[in-house]
C-alpha positions in Angstrom: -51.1 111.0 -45.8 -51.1 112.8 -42.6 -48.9 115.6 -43.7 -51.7 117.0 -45.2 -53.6 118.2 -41.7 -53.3 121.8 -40.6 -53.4 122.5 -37.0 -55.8 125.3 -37.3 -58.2 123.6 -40.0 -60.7 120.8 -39.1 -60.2 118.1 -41.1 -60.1 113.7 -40.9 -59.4 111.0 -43.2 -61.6 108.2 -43.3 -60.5 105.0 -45.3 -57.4 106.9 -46.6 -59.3 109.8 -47.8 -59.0 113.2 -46.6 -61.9 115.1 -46.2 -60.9 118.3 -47.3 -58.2 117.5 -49.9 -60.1 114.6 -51.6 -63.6 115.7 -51.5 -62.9 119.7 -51.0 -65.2 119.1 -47.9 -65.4 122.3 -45.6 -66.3 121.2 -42.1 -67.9 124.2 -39.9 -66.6 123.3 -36.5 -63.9 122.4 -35.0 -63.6 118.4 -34.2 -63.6 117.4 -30.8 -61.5 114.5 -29.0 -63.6 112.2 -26.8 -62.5 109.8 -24.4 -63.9 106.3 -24.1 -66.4 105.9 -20.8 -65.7 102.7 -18.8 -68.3 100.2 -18.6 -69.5 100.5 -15.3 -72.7 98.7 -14.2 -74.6 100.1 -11.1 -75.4 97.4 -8.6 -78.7 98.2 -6.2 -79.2 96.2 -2.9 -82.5 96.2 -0.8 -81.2 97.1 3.0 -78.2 98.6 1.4 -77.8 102.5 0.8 -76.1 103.6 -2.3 -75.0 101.2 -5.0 -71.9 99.1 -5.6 -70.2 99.2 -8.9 -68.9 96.1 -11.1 -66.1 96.5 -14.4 -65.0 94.1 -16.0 -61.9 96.3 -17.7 -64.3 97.1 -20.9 -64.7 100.4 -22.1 -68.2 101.8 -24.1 -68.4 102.6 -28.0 -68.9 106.2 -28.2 -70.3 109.1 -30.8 -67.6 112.0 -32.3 -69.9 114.3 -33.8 -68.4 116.3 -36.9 -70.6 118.4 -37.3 -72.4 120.2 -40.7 -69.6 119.9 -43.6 -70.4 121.4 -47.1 -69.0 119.6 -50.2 -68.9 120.5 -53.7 -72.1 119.7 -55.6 -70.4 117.4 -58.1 -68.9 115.5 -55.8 -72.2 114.3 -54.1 -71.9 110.3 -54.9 -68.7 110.1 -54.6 -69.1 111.7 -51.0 -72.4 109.0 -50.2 -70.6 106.1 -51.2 -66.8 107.2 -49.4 -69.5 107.5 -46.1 -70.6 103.8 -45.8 -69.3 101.0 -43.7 -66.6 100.7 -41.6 -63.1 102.2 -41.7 -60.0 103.1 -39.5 -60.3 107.6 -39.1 -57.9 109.8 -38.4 -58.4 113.2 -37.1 -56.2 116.5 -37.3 -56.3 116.6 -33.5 -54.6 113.3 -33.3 -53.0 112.1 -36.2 -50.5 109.7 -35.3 -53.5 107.4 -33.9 -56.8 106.3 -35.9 -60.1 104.8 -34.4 -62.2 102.3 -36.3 -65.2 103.9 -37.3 -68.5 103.8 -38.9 -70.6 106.9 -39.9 -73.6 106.8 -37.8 -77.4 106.1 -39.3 -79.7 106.3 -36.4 -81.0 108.9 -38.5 -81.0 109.4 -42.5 -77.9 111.3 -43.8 -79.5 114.1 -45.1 -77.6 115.7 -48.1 -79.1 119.7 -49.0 -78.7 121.2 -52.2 -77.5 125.1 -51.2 -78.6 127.0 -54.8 -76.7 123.9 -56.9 -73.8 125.0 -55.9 -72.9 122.7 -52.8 -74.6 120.3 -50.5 -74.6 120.6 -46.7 -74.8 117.7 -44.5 -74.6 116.9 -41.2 -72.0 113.9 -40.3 -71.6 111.5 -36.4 -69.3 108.6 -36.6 -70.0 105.7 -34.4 -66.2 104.5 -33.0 -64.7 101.9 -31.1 -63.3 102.5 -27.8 -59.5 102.5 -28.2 -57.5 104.8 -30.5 -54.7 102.5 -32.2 -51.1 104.0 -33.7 -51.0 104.5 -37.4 -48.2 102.2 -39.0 -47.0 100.8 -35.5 -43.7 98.7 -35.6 -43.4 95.6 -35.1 -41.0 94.0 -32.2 -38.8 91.7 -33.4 -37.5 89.1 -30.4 -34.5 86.9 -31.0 -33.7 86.2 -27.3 -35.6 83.6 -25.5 -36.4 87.0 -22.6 -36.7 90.6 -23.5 -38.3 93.7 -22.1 -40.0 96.4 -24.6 -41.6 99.5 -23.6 -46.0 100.6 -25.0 -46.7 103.5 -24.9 -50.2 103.3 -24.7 -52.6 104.7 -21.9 -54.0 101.8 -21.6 -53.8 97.5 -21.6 -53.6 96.1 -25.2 -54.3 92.6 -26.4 -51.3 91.5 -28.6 -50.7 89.5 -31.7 -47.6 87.4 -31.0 -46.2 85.0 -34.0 -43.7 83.0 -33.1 -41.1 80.3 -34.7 -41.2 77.3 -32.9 -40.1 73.7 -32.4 -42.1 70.9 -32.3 -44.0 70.1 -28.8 -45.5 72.9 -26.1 -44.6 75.8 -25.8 -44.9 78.4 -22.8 -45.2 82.5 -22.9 -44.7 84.4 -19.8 -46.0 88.4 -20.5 -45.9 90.3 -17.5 -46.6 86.9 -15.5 -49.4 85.6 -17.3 -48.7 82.1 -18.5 -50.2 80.4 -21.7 -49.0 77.0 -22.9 -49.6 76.1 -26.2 -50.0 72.3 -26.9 -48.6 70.0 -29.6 -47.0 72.4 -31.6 -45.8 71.3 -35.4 -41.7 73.0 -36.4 -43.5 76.3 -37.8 -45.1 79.6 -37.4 -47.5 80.1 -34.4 -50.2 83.3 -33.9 -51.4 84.2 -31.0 -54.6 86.8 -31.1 -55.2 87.6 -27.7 -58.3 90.2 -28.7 -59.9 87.5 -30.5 -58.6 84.5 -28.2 -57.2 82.6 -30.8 -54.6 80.5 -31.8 -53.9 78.9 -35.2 -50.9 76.9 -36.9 -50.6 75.6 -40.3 -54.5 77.4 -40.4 -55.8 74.8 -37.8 -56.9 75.8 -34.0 -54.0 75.0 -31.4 -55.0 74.0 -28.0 -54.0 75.6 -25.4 -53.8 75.8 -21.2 -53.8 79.3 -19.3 -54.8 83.3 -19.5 -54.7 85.2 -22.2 -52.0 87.8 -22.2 -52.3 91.6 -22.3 -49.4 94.2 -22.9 -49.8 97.0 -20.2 -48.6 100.9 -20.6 -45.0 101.0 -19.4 -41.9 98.5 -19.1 -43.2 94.6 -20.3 -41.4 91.4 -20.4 -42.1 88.4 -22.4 -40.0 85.1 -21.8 -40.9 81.8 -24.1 -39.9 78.3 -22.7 -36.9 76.2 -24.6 -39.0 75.5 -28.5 -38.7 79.3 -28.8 -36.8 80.4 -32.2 -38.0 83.8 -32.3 -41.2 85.7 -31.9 -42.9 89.1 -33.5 -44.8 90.8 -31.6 -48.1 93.7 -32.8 -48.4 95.3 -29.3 -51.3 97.3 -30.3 -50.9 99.9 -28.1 -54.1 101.9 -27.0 -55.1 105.0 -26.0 -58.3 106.5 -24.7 
C-alpha cells in the first residue's frame, strides 16, 4: 500500500486509500509533520509571581492542514463520501506510522467546480495525539520473564492476552503490579488504554496500576498460572 508514496510528491492514504493513486487527487503543498503539544495547565497564585504548571502525562489532539488538493471532476462523490468519519492516515513523510484521523468540519468542505474539469477543495484533518506503527508485530512470551525492546518516543498502553490457570494471577511491567482475580483455565485481555479486563466476555476484577510499556528495554514477569502471554505494545511516537 505504502510502496506507492514518492518522496518528492505529497500524498496520504486515508482508510486504505491513496489520495493520488485512487482518486488522482493533486495536493498543492507539501504536507507537514506536527508534533503532539502536552497538556499543560497554567496554575495562577495570588501572592505568588509567575505560574506553576500541572501534566498529568496527556498530550493535546492537534490539526495537520493539507492544504487545497484538486481532484478529477467525476470523481466528486466518491471523493465526499471517502472524506467522512474517522480513519487511521498515513502520510508520505511518515509511512511506516498512521494517526487516527477525522477530516475536520469546523467549517463546510467547500468543493469548486474549476471550468468542469476538476474541483478544488481545501482539506484539515483533526488527529489524535500519538502516531501508531502500521502492521506492528505481535510479542509472543513463552517464559514466565522476558525483556523486549519499543521503539516508540514515547509510553504506550498495551494489550496483553494471556493463557492462564485457574485462580489470580500477577503481571510485573517495568514494576508496576496488577493482579487479576478469580481467573477461569482460559484466555485473559488486558486493555490498559481503555482499563479493562475481560474473560470468557465478562469484566475480571482486579487489584493494582495499570501498566504502561516505556521507549527502551521492558520487562514483563507473570506469577506461577502463567501459560503464555501476547503482547500489542502499541508503540507511539509524537
Amino acid at each position: 500500500m505504502t510502496d506507492f508514496f514518492n518522496s518528492d510528491e505529497p500524498n496520504f492514504i486515508f482508510k486504505g486509500i491513496n489520495a493520488v493513486i485512487d482518486f488522482g487527487c493533486v495536493i498543492e503543498s507539501e504536507i507537514p509533520d506536527v508534533k503532539a503539544q502536552p497538556n499543560i495547565e497554567e496554575i495562577t497564585i495570588l501572592g505568588r509571581s509567575g505560574t506553576l504548571t500541572e501534566w498529568y502525562g496527556d498530550y493535546e489532539a492537534y490539526d495537520l492542514p493539507i492544504g487545497d488538493i484538486s481532484i478529477p471532476y467525476g470523481n466528486l462523490e466518491e471523493v465526499k463520501r471517502w472524506l467522512s468519519g474517522s480513519g487511521q492516515l498515513i502520510s508520505h513523510n511518515d509511512y511506516d506510522k498512521y494517526i487516527e484521523a477525522t477530516p475536520k468540519f469546523s467549517s463546510p468542505l467547500e468543493f469548486e467546480n474549476e471550468w468542469g474539469i476538476f474541483y478544488k477543495f481545501e482539506l484539515t484533518f483533526r488527529c489524535q495525539p500519538f502516531k501508531r506503527k502500521v502492521n506492528e508485530k505481535k510479542l509472543v512470551i513463552k517464559e514466565p520473564t522476558s525483556t523486549f525492546f519499543n521503539p516508540g518516543s514515547v509510553n504506550s498502553f498495551p494489550i496483553i492476552e494471556i493463557a492462564t490457570n485457574e485462580g489470580d494471577l500477577e503481571v510485573n511491567l517495568n514494576g508496576t503490579i496488577i493482579k487479576l482475580l478469580n481467573l477461569s483455565k482460559d484466555w485473559v485481555i488486558i486493555d490498559c488504554e481503555k482499563g479493562e479486563i475481560n474473560q470468557l466476555n465478562k469484566m475480571v476484577r482486579s487489584i493494582g496500576e495499570w501498566p504502561e510499556i516505556v521507549p527502551g528495554e521492558n520487562e514483563i514477569s507473570f506469577s506461577n498460572n502463567f501459560i503464555e502471554a501476547i503482547v500489542s505494545m502499541r508503540s507511539s511516537w509524537l
